[in-house]
Backbone as CSV, one residue per row, in Angstrom:
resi,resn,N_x,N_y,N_z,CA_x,CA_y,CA_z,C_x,C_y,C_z
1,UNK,5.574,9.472,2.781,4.255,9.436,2.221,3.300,9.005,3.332
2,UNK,2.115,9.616,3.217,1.054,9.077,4.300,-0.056,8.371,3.457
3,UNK,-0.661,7.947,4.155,-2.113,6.929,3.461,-2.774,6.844,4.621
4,UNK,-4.041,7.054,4.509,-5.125,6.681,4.870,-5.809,5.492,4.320
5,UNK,-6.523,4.995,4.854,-7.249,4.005,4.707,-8.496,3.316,5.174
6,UNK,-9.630,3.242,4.902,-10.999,2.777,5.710,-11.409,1.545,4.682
7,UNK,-11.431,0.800,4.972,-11.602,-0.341,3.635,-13.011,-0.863,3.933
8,UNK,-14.170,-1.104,2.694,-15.261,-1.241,2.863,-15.480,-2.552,3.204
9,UNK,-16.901,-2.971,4.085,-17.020,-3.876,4.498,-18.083,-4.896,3.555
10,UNK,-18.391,-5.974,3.391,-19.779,-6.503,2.432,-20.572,-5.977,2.395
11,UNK,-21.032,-5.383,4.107,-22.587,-4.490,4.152,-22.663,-3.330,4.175
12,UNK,-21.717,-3.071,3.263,-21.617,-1.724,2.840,-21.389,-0.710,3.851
13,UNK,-20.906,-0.718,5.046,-19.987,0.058,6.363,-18.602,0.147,6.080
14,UNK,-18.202,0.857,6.667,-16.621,1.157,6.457,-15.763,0.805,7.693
15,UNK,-14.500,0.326,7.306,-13.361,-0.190,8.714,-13.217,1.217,9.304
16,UNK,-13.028,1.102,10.722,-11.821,1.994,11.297,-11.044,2.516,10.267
17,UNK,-10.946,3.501,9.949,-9.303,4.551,9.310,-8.242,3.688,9.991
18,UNK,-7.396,3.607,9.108,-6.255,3.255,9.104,-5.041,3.882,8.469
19,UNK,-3.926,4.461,9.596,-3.153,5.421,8.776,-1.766,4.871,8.597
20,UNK,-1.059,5.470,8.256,0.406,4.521,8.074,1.670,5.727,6.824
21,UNK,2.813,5.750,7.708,3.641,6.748,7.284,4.828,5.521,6.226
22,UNK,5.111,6.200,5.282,6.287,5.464,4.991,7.304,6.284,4.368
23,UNK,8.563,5.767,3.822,9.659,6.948,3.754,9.752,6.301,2.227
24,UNK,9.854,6.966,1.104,10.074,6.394,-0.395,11.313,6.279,-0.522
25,UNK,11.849,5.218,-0.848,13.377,5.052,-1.235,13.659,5.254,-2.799
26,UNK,12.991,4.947,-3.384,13.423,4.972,-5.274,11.891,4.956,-5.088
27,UNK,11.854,5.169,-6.827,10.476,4.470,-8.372,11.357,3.846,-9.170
28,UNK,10.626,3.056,-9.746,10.969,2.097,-10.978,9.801,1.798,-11.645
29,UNK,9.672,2.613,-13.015,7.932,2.910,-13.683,6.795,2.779,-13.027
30,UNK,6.140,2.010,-12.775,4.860,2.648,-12.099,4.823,2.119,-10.524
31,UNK,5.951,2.024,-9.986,6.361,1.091,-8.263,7.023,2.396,-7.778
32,UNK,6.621,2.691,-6.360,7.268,3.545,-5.403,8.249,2.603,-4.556
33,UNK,8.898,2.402,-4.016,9.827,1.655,-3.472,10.188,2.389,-1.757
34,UNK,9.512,1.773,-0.894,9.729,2.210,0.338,9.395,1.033,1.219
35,UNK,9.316,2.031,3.208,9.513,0.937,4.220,8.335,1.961,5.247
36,UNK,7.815,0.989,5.426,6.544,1.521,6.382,7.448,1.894,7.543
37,UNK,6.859,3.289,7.921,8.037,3.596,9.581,7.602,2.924,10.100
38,UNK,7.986,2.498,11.421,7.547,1.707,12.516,7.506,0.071,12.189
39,UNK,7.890,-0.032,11.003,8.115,-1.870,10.281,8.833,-2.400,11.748
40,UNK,8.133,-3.804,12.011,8.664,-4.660,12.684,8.343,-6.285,12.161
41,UNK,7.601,-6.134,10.961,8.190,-7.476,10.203,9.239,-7.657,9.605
42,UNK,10.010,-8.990,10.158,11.345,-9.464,8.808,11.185,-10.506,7.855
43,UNK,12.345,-10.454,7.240,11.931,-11.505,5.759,12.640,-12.832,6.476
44,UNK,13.107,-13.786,6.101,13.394,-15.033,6.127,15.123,-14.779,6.815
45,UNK,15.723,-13.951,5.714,16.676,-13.454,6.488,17.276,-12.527,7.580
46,UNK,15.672,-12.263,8.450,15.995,-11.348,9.394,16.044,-9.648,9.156
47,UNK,15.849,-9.212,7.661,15.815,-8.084,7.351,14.479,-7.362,7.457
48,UNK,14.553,-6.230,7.996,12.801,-5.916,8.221,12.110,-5.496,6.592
49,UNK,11.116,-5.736,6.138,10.928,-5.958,5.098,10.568,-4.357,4.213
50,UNK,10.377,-4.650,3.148,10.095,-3.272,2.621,8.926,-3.500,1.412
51,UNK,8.438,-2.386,1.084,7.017,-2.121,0.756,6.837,-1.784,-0.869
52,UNK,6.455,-1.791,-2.195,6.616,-1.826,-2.798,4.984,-0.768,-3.712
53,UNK,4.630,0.228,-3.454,3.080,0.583,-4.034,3.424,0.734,-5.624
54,UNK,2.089,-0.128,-6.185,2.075,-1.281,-7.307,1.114,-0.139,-7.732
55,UNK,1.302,1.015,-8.767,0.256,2.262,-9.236,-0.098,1.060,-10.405
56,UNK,-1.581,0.771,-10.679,-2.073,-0.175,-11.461,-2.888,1.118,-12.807
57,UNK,-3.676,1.960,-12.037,-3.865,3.192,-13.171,-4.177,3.834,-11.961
58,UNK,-5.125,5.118,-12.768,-4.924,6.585,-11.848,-5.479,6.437,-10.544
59,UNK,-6.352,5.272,-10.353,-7.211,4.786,-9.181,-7.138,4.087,-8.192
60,UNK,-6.462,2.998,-8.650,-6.123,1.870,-7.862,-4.201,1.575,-8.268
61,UNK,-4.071,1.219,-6.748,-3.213,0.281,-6.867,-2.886,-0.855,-5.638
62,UNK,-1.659,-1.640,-5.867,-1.511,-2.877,-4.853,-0.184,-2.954,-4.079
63,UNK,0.184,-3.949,-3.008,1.331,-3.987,-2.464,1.567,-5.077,-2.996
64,UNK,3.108,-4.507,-2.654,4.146,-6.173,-3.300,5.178,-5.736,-2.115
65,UNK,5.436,-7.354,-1.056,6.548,-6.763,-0.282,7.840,-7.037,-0.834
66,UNK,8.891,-7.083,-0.333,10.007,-7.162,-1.228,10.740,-8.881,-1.029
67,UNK,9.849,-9.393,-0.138,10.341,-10.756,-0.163,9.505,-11.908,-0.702
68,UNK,8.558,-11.089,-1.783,7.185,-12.048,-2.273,7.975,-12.150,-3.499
69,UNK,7.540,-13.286,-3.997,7.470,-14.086,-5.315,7.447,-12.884,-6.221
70,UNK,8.330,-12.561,-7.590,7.790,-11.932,-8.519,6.710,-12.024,-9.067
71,UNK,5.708,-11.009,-9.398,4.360,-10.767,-10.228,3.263,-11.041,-8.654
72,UNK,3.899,-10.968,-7.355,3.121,-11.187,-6.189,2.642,-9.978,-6.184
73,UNK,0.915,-10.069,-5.345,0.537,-8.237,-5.173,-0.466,-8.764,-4.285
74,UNK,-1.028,-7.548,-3.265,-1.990,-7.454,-2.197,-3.587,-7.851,-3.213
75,UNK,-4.552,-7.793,-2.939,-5.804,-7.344,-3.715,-5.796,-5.647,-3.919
76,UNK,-6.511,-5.147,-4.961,-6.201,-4.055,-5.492,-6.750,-2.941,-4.386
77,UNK,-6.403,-1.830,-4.525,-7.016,-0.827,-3.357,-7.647,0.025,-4.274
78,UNK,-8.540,0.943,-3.841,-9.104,2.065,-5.344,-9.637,2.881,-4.517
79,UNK,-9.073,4.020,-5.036,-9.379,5.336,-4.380,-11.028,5.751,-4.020
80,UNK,-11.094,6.032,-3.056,-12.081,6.232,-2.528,-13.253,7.377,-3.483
81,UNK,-14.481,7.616,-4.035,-15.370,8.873,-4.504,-14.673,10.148,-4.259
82,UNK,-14.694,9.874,-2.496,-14.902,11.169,-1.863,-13.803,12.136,-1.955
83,UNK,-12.557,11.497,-2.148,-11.119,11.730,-2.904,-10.903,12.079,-3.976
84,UNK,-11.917,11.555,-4.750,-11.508,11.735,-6.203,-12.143,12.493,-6.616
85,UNK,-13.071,13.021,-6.097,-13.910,14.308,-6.220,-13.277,15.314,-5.785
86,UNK,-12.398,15.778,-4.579,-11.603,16.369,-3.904,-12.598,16.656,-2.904
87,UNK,-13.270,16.432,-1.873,-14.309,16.260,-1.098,-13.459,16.243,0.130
């Protein structure tokens, strides 16, 4: 899976794009279950960690890594206008 990403700023400007590949291992109802390529963080036990996209509804959703606390999640992400328009 690929993602893009430009995340808005307070004054209303946008970040640098930010892109990022990952490989899906399973779903489990509304969770994709994968590992960002190029991962070079590990968990506590030395395992490089894995990625969890948290589909919240058709718009948004969040990360959960796989060594966070259950019910843990990023702040929400939400699809961009220009996307959802097909733009």
């Amino acid at each position: 899976m690929h993602i893009t990403h430009s995340p808005l700023r307070e004054d209303g400007t946008r970040e640098p794009r930010r892109e990022a590949n990952y490989t899906v291992s399973g779903r489990s109802g509304n969770v994709l279950h994968m590992a960002m390529d190029g991962e070079d963080r590990k968990d506590d036990q030395g395992a490089l960690v894995t990625w969890d996209l948290v589909a919240l509804d058709s718009d948004t959703y969040c990360w959960r890594r796989n060594d966070w606390p259950a019910g843990s999640c990023t702040g929400k992400v939400q699809r961009c206008r220009q996307a959802q328009s097909g733009k």
